[in-house]
N, C-alpha and C positions, 0 to 999 in steps of 0.2 A: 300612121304613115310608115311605107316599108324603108328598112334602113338601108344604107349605100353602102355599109359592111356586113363582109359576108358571117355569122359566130359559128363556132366548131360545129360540123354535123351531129355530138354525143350531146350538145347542150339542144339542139333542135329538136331531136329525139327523145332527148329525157321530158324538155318543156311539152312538145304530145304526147308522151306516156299519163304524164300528172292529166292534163287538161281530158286526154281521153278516159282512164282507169281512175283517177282521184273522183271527178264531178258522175261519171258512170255506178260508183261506188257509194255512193250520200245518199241513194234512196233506199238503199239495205241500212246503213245508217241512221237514217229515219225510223224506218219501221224498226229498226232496236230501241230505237228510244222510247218511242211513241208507245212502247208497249207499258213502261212503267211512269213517266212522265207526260204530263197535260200537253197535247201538243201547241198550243199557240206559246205556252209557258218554254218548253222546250225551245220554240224559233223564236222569240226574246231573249233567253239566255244565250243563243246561237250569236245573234248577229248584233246585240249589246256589248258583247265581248270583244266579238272580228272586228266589229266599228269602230270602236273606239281604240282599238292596236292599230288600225289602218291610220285612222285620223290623227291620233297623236303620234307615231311614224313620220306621218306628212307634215305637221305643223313641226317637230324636231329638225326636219330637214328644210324650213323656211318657208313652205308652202303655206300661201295665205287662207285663212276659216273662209266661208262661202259669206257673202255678202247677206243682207239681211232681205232683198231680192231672189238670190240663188237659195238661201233656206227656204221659204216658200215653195219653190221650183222642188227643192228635193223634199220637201215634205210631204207636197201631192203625190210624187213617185215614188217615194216611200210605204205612202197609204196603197196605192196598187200596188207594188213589187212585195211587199212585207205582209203586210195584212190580207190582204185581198188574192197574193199570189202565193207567197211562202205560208201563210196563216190555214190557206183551205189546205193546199198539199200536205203539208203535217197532219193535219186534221183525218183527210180523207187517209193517207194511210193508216188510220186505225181499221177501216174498213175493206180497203184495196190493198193486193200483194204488191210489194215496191217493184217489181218490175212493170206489173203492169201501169202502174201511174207513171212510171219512167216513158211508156209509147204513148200514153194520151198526153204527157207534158211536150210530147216529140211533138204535137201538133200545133204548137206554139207558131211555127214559121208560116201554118194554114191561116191563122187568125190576122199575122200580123200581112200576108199577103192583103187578105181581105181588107185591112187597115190601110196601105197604101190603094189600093185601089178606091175605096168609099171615103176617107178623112187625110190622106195625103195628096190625091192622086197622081205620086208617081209612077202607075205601074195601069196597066190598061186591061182589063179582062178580056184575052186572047183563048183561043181553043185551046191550047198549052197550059196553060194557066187553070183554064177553067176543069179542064181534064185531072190537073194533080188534086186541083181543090176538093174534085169528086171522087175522087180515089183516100185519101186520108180521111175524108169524112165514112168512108164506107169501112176502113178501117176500125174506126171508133163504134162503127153500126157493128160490126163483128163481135168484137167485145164486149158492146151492151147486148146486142140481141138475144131473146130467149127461144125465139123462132127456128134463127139458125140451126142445123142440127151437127153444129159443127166440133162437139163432145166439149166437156167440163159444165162450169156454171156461169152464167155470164156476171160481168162483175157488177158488184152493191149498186146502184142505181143515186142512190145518193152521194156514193160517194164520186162514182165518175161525173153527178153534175156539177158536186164543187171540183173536180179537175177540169172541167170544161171551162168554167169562171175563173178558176184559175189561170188558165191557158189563153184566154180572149182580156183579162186585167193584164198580163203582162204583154201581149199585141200592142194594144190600149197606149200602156206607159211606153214603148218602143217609141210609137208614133208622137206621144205627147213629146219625147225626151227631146226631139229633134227639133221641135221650136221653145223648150223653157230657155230660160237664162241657167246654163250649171256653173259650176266651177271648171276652170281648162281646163287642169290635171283630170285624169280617169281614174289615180287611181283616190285622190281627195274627194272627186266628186263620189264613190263607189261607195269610199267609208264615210264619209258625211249621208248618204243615203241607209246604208248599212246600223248606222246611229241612230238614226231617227227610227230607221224601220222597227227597231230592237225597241225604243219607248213607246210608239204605236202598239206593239205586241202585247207588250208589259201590259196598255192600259186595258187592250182588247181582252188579253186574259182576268185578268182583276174582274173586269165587267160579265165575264161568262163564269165568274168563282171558279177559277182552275188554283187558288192560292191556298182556297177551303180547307181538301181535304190532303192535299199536298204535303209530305213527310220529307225531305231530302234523306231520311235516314235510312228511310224501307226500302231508296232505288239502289240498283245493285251494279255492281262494277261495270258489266257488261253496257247499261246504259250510260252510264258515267263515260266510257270510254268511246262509244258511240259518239257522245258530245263534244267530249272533247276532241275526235275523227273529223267530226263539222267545221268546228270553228277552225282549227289547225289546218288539218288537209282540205277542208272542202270550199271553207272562204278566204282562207290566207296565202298558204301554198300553190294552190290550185288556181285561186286568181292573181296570184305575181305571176306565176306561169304563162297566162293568158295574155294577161297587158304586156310583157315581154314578146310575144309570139305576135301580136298585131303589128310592133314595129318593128320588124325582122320577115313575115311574111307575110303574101298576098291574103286578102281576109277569105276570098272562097276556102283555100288551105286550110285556114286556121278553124272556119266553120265548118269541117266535117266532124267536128266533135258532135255535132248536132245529130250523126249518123248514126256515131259510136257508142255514144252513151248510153242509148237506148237499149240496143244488144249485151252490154258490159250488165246494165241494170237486172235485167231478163235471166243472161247467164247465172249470175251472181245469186239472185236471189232462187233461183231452181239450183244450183248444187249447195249453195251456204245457208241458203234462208230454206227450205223447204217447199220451194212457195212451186203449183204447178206449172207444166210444159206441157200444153194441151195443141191440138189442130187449129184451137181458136186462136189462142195467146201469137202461134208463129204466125197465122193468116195476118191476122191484125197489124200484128209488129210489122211483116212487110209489108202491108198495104200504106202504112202512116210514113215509111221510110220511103217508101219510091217517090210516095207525096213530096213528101221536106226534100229529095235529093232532086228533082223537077224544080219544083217550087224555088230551093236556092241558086239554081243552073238558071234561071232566068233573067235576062239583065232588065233594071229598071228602065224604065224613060230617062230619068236623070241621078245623078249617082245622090245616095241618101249617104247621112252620115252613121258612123257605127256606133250603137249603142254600146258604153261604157260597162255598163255591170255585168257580173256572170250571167251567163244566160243557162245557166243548169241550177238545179237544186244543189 
């Protein structure tokens, strides 16, 4: 809900700098980490950490644990958002450059259109509609295509498909979130999910032996510092940032991080990470942006409610 008071224009500003450059910035993060640590291992100790500082934060401050109902409800969304969403992205950046998993994750708002349309149906497949959905999806063809002759290599094929299931589980739980039972609060409900997502992890890892061969001693500062970049600035920071910025502005505003990210990831990871800037990588990038900035320009049939958690890596 937007607030009836106006806050300094420098706290407006600072709260989108974090929300655009902090969550823009996590997928370079990632792939530092992922280079020396197991990645499911890695987004367990991630959001193990952030959860349980959010959670006990919120119970300190009186806010009541989630009912034995509402567990449930964030356990299912847990198991998509954690496992199924943050689990593959880890994972595939072994295999894809962090900016480019930053524009197939951009296509998130394509999936979850498709979700209100087919399992909500608030939103009605219009020529607008159907035109963005075929432009981001063409996007994505860009970037897989080997056909294209459009210079570099197209990316791992594996690993863009778990971004795709990536990207379609967090649709998925968008659409689920708006009928479970959660907790009021966003940000109780965000780290009671954040909790559970981080034991999810734990077990997923265990089960795939990422514990095996696993040294904390061999990893080296540079990942360490990565991690700690995540839990700090990219779940903590980044998401007080957020939940402040929904009740202070309109949510189209606050969603254009959904623009930025993508391009901060891209940037970032072509002059910090070495990772290429090809005719492919730009075509792509704006083909999935014009998609998502359609796509969120669109008004539903009847107003949905806003999903609570970050919606960035």
């Amino acid at each position: 809900m937007e607030s009836t008071t106006h806050p300094p224009a420098w706290k407006t500003l600072l709260a989108f700098a974090i929300i655009y450059f902090v969550w823009g910035s996590t997928f370079l993060a990632i792939r530092v980490g992922v280079r020396e640590v197991p990645p499911f291992l890695l987004a367990a100790i991630r959001f193990l950490i952030a959860g349980l500082i959010l959670y006990v934060w919120m119970i300190a401050r009186g806010e009541r644990s989630p009912t034995a109902r509402q567990w449930t409800s964030v356990s299912l969304l847990a198991i998509l958002i954690f496992v199924l969403d943050y689990g593959l992205l880890f994972w595939a950046e072994q295999r894809v450059p962090s900016g480019i998993a930053a524009v197939m994750m951009a296509t998130i708002p394509v999936f979850m259109a498709l979700s209100e349309i087919i399992i909500l149906k608030t939103q009605k497949l219009t020529v607008r509609l159907a035109a963005a959905l075929l432009i981001g999806l063409g996007g994505v063809a860009a970037l897989m295509s080997s056909s294209l002759n459009l210079g570099g290599a197209p990316i791992d094929m594996l690993g863009a498909a778990a971004l795709i299931v990536a990207s379609i589980s967090w649709s998925v739980a968008s659409a689920f979130s708006r009928r479970l039972p959660l907790p009021p609060s966003k940000v109780m409900s965000s780290g009671s999910q954040m909790l559970a997502g981080g034991v999810f992890l734990t077990i997923a890892a265990a089960a795939l032996g990422e514990f095996r061969n696993f040294r904390p001693s061999t990893v080296s500062r540079e990942a360490w510092f990565a991690l700690l970049y995540l839990i700090v600035a990219g779940s903590i920071i980044a998401f007080t940032a957020y939940v402040w910025l929904i009740h202070h502005e309109p949510p189209t505003k606050v969603g254009t991080y959904a623009y930025v990210n993508p391009v901060v990831a891209v940037l970032l990871g072509y002059f910090l990470g070495g990772e290429a800037l090809g005719l492919r990588t730009i075509l792509g990038t704006l083909l999935v942006l014009i998609s998502v900035v359609v796509i969120t320009t669109t008004p539903a049939k009847k107003p949905a409610a806003i999903f609570s958690l970050e919606d960035s890596a």
